[in-house]
C-alpha positions as protocol buffer text, in pm:
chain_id: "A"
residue {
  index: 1
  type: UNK
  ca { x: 17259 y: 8316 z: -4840 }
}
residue {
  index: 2
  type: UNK
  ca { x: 17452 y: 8157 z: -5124 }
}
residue {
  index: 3
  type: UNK
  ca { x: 17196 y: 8002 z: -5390 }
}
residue {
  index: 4
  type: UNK
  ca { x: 16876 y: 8216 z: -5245 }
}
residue {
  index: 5
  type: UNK
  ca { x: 16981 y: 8511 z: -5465 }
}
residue {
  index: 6
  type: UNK
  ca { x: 16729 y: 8824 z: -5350 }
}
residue {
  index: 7
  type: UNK
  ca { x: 16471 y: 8620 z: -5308 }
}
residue {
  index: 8
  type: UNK
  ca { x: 16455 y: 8574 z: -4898 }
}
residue {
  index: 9
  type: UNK
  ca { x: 16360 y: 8296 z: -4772 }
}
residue {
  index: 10
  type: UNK
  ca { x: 16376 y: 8013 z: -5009 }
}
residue {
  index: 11
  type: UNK
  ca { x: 16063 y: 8139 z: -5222 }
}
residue {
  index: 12
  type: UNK
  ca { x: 16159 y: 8118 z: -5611 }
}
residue {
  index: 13
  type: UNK
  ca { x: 16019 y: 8396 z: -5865 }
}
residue {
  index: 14
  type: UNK
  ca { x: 15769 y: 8124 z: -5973 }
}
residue {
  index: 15
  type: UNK
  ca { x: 15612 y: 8078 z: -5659 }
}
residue {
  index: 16
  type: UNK
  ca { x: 15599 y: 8448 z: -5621 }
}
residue {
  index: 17
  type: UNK
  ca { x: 15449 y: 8508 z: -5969 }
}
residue {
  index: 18
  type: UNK
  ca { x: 15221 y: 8205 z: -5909 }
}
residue {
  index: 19
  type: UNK
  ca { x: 15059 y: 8368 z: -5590 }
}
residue {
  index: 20
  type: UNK
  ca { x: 14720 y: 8303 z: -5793 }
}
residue {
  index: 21
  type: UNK
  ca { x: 14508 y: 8424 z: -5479 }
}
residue {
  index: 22
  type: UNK
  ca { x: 14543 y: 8747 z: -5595 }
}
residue {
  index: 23
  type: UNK
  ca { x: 14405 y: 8652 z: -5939 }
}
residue {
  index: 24
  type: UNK
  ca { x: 14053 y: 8548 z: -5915 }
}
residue {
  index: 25
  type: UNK
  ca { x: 13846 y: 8395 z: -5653 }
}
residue {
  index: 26
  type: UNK
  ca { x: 13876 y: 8045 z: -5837 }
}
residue {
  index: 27
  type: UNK
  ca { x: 14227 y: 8031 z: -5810 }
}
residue {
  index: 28
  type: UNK
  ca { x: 14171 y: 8151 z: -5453 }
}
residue {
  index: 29
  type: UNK
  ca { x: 14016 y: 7859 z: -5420 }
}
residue {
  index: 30
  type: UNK
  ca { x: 14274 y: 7606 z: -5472 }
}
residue {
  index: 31
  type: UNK
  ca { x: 14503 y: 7789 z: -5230 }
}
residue {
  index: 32
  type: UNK
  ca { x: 14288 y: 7872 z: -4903 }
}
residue {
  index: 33
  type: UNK
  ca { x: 14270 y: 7623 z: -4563 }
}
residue {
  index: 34
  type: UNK
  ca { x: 14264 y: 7247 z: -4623 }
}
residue {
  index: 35
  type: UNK
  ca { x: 13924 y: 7097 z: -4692 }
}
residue {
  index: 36
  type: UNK
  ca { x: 13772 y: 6793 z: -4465 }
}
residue {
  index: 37
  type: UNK
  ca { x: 13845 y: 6461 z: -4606 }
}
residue {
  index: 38
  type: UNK
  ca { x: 13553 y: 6313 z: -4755 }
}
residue {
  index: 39
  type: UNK
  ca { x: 13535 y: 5902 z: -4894 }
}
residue {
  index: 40
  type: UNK
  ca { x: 13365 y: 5912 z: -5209 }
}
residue {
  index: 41
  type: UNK
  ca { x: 13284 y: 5578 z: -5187 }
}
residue {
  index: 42
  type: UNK
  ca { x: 13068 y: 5655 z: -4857 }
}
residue {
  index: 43
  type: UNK
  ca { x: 12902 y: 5964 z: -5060 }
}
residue {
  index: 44
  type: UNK
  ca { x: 12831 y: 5755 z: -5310 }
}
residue {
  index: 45
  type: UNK
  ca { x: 12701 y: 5471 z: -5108 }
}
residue {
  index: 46
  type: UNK
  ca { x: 12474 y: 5719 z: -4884 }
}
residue {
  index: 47
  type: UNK
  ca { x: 12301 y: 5868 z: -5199 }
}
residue {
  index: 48
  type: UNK
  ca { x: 12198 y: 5555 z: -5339 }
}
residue {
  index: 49
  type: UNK
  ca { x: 11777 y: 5581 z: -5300 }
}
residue {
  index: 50
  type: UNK
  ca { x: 11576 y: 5263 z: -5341 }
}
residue {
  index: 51
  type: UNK
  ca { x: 11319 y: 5292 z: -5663 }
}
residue {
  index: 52
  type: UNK
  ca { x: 11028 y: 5426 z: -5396 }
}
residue {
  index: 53
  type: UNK
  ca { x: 11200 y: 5641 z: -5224 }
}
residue {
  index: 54
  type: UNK
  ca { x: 11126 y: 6020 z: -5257 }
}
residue {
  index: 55
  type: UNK
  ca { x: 11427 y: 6220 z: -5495 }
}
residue {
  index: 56
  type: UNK
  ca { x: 11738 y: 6284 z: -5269 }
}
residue {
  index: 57
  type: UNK
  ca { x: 11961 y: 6562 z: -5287 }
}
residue {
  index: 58
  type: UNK
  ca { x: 12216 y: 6454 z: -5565 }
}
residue {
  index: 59
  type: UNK
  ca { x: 12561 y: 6326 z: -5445 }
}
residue {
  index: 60
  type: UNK
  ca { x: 12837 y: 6545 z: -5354 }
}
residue {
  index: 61
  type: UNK
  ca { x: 13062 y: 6665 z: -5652 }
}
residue {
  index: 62
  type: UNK
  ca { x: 13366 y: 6486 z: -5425 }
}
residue {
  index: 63
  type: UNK
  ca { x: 13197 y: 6177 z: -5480 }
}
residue {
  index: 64
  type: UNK
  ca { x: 13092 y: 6227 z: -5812 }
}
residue {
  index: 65
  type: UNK
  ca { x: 13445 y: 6365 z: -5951 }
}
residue {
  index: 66
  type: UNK
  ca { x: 13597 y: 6026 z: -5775 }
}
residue {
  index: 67
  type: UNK
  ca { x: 13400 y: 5845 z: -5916 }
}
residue {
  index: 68
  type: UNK
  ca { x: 13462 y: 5980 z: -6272 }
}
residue {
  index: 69
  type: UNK
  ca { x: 13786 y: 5981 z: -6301 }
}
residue {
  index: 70
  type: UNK
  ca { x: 13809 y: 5622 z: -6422 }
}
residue {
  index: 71
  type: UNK
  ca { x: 14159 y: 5655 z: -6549 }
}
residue {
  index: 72
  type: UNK
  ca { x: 14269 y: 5420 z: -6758 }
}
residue {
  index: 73
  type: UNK
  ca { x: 14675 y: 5414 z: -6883 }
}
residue {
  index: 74
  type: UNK
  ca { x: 14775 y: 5792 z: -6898 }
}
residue {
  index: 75
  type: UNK
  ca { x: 14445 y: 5903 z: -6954 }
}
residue {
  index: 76
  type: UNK
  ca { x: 14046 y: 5942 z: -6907 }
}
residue {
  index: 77
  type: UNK
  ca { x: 13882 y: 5707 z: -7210 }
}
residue {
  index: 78
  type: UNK
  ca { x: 13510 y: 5814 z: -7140 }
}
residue {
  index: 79
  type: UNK
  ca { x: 13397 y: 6110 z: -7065 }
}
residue {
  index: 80
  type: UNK
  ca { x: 13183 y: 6203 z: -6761 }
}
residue {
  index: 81
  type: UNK
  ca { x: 12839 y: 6063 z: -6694 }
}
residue {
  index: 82
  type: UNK
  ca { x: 12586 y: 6309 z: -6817 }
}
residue {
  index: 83
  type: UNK
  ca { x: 12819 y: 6558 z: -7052 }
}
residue {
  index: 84
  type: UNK
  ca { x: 12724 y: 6624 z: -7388 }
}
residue {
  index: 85
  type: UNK
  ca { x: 12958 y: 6566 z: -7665 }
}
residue {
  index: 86
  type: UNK
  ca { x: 13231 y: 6917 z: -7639 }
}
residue {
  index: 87
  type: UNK
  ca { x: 13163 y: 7237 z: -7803 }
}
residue {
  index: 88
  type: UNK
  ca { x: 13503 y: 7330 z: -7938 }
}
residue {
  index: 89
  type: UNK
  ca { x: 13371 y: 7666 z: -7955 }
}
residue {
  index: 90
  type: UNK
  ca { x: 13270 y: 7693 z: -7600 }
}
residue {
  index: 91
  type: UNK
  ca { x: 13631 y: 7524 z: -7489 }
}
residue {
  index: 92
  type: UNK
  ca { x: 13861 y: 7752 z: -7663 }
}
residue {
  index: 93
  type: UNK
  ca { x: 13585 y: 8049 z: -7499 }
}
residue {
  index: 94
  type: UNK
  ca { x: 13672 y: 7861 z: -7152 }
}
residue {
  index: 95
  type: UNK
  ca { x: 14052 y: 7863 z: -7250 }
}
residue {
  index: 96
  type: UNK
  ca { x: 14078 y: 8232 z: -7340 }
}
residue {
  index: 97
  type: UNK
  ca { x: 13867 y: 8336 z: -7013 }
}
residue {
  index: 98
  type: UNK
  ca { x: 14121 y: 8430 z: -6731 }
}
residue {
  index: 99
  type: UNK
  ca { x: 13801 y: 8432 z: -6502 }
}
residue {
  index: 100
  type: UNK
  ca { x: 13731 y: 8059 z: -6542 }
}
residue {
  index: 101
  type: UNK
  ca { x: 14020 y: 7874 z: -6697 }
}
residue {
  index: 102
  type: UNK
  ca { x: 14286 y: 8075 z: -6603 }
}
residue {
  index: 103
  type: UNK
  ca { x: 14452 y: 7849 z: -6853 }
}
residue {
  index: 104
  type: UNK
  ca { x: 14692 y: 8125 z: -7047 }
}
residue {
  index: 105
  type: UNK
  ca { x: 14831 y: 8246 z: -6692 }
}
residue {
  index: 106
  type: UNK
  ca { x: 15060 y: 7949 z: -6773 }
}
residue {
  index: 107
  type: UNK
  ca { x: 15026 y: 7806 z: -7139 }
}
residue {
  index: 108
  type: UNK
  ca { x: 15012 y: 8002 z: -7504 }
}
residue {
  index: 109
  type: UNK
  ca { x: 14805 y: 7904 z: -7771 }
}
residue {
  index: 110
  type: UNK
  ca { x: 14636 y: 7991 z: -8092 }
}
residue {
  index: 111
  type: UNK
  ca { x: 14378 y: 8268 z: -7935 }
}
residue {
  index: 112
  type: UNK
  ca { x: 14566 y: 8602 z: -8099 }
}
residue {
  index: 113
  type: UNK
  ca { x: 14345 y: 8848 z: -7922 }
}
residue {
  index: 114
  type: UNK
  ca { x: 14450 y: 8741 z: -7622 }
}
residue {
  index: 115
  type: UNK
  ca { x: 14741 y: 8928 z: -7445 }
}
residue {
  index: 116
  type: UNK
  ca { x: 15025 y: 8856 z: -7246 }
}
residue {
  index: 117
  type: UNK
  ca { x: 15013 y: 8436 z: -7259 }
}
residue {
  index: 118
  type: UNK
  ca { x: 15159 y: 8251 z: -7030 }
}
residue {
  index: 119
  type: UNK
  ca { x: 15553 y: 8046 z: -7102 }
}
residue {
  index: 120
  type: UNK
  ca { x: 15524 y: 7820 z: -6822 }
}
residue {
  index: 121
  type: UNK
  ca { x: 15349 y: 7564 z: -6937 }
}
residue {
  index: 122
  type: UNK
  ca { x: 15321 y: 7336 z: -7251 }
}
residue {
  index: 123
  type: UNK
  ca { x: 15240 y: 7537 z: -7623 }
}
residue {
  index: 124
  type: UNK
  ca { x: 14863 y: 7431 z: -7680 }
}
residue {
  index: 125
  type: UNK
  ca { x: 14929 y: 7474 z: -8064 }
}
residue {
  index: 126
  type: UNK
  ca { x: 14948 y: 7119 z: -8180 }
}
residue {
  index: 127
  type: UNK
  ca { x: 14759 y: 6956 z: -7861 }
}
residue {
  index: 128
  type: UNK
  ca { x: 14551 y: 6786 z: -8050 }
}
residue {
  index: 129
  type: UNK
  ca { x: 14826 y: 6563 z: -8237 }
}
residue {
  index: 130
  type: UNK
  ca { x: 15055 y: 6514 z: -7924 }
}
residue {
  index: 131
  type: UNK
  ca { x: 14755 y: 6375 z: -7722 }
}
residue {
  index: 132
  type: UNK
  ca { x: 14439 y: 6186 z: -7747 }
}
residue {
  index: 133
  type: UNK
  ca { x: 14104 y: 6341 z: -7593 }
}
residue {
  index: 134
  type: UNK
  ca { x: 14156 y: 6085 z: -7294 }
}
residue {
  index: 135
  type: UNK
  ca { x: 14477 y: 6184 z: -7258 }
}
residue {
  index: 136
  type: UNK
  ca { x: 14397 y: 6547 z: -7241 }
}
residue {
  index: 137
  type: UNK
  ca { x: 14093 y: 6451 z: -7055 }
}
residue {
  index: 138
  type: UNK
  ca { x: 14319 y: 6338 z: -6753 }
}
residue {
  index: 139
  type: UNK
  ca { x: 14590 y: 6649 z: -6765 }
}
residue {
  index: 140
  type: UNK
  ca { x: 14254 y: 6877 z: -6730 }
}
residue {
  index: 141
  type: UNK
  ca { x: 14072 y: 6670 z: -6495 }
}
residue {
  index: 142
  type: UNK
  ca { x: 14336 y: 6584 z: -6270 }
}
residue {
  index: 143
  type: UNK
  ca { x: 14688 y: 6675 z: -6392 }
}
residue {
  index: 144
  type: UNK
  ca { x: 14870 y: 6581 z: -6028 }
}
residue {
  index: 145
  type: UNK
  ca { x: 14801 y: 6205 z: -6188 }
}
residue {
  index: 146
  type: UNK
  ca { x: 15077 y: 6250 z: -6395 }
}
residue {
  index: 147
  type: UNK
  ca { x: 15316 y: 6458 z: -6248 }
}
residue {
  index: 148
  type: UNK
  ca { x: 15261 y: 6516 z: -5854 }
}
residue {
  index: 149
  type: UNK
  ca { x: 15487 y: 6797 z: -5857 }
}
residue {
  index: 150
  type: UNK
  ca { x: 15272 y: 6954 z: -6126 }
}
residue {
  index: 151
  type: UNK
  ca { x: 15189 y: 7366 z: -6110 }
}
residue {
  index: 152
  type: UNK
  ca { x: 14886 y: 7269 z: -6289 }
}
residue {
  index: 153
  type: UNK
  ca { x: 14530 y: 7341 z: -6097 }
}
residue {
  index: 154
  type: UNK
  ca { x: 14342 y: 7026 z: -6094 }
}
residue {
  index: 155
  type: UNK
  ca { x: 14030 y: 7121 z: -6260 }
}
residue {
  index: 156
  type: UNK
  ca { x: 13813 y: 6840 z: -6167 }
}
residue {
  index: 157
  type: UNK
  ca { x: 13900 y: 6741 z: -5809 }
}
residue {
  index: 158
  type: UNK
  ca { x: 13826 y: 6795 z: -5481 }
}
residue {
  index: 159
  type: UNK
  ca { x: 14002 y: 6579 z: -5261 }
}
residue {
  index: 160
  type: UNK
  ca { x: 14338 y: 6592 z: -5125 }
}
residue {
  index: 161
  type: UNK
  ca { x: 14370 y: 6989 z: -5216 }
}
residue {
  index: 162
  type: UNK
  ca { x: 14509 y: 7217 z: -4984 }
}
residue {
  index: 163
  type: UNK
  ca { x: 14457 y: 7556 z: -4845 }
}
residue {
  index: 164
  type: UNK
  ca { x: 14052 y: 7527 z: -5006 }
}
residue {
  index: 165
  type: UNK
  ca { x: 13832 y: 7840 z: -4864 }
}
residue {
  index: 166
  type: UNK
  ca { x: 13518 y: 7731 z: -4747 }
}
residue {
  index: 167
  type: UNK
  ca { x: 13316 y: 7880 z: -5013 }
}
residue {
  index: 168
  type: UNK
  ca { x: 13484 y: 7694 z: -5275 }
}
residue {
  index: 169
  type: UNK
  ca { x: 13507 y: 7301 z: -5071 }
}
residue {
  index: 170
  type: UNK
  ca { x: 13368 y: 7024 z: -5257 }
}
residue {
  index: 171
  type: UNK
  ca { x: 13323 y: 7225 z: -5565 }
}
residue {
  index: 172
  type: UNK
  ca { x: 13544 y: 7177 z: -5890 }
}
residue {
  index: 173
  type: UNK
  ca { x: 13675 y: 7448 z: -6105 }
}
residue {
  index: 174
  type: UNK
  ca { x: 13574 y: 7336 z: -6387 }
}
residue {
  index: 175
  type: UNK
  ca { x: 13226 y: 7116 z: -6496 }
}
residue {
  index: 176
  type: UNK
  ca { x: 13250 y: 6781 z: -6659 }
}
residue {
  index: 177
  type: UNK
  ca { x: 13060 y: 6972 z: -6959 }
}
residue {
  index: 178
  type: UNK
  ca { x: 13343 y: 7248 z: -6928 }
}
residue {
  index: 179
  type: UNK
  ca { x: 13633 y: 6976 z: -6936 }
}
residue {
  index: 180
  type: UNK
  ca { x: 13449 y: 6818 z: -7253 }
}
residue {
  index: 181
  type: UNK
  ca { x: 13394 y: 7112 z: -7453 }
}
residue {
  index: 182
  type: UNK
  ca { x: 13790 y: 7222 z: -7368 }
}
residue {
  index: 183
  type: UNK
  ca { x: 13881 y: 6863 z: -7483 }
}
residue {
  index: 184
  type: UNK
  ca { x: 13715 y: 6921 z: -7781 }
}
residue {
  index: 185
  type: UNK
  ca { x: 13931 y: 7280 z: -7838 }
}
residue {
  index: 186
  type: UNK
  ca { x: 14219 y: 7143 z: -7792 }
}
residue {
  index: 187
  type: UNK
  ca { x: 14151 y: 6830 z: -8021 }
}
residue {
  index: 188
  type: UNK
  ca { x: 14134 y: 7061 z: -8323 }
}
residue {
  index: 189
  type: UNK
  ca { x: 14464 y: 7214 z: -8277 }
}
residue {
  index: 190
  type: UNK
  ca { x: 14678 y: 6990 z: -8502 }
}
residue {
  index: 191
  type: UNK
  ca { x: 14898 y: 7263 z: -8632 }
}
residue {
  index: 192
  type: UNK
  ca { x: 15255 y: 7344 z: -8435 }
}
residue {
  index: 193
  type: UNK
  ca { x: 15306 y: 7657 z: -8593 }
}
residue {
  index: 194
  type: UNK
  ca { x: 15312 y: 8017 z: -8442 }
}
């Protein structure tokens, strides 16, 4: 028992507090049974219509959030095919949501009507010096990229999760329009003080 304190069985107060399938059915979501595997490549390839051919069904988002995430260095340079330019308005709305972002469960940040932030996770105050908009582009998108033992959710990704319910397989938390306009948030935060 040495080491385990009261916590039985090797769980740690994070992964207790972290239970997020209690917290909304998003984050229930990333933590239900495994999802099939699914080769974007052969999505992609199986969509492709010929110029005559009648409209298809569009690809599945597993193929399409593959084949977005064109990282290049530590981050994602272009943003996906088909969002508009972010709303910075609309992304620190996304942010402050714990229904869609669930993003201050973890991190704090410059939204003062907002209650009981999270500690785990990085200050967003200043985000938009200590990164670039690729940069923060990836951590949203895909944060695992950087650090595989990450607590972050990948919010654009739908391969190679585990525990997925079936409602919620092949479909991303977040929309590449979503990611853009909370890139664009966090871009104007340039100031590092409380």
């Amino acid at each position: 028992m040495a080491g385990r304190g009261r916590w039985r069985g090797g769980r740690s107060a994070i992964a207790l507090f972290l239970n997020l399938a209690t917290l909304s059915p998003i984050a229930a979501a990333l933590h239900a049974a495994p999802a099939a595997p699914a080769s974007a490549a052969s999505a992609l390839a199986s969509a492709a219509v010929s110029p005559s051919a009648a409209p298809t069904e569009p690809p599945p988002v597993a193929a399409v959030s593959a084949a977005v995430l064109a990282v290049t260095g530590d981050g994602i340079p272009q943003p996906s095919p088909g969002a508009a330019p972010g709303d910075a308005a609309r992304g620190r709305a996304i942010v402050a949501n714990r229904q869609v972002g669930l993003c201050l469960l973890c991190h704090t940040g410059p939204i003062p009507e907002e209650r009981f932030q999270g500690n785990l996770a990085t200050d967003l105050r200043g985000a938009g010096q200590r990164w670039t908009a690729a940069q923060l582009r990836l951590r949203i998108a895909d944060a695992s990229r950087i650090n595989p033992d990450t607590i972050m959710p990948s919010y654009y990704k739908t391969e190679g999760l585990n525990r997925v319910a079936a409602a919620h397989q092949n479909k991303t938390i977040l929309t590449a329009q979503q990611i853009e306009d909370v890139v664009a948030w966090l871009q104007t935060l340039k100031d590092t003080t409380p």
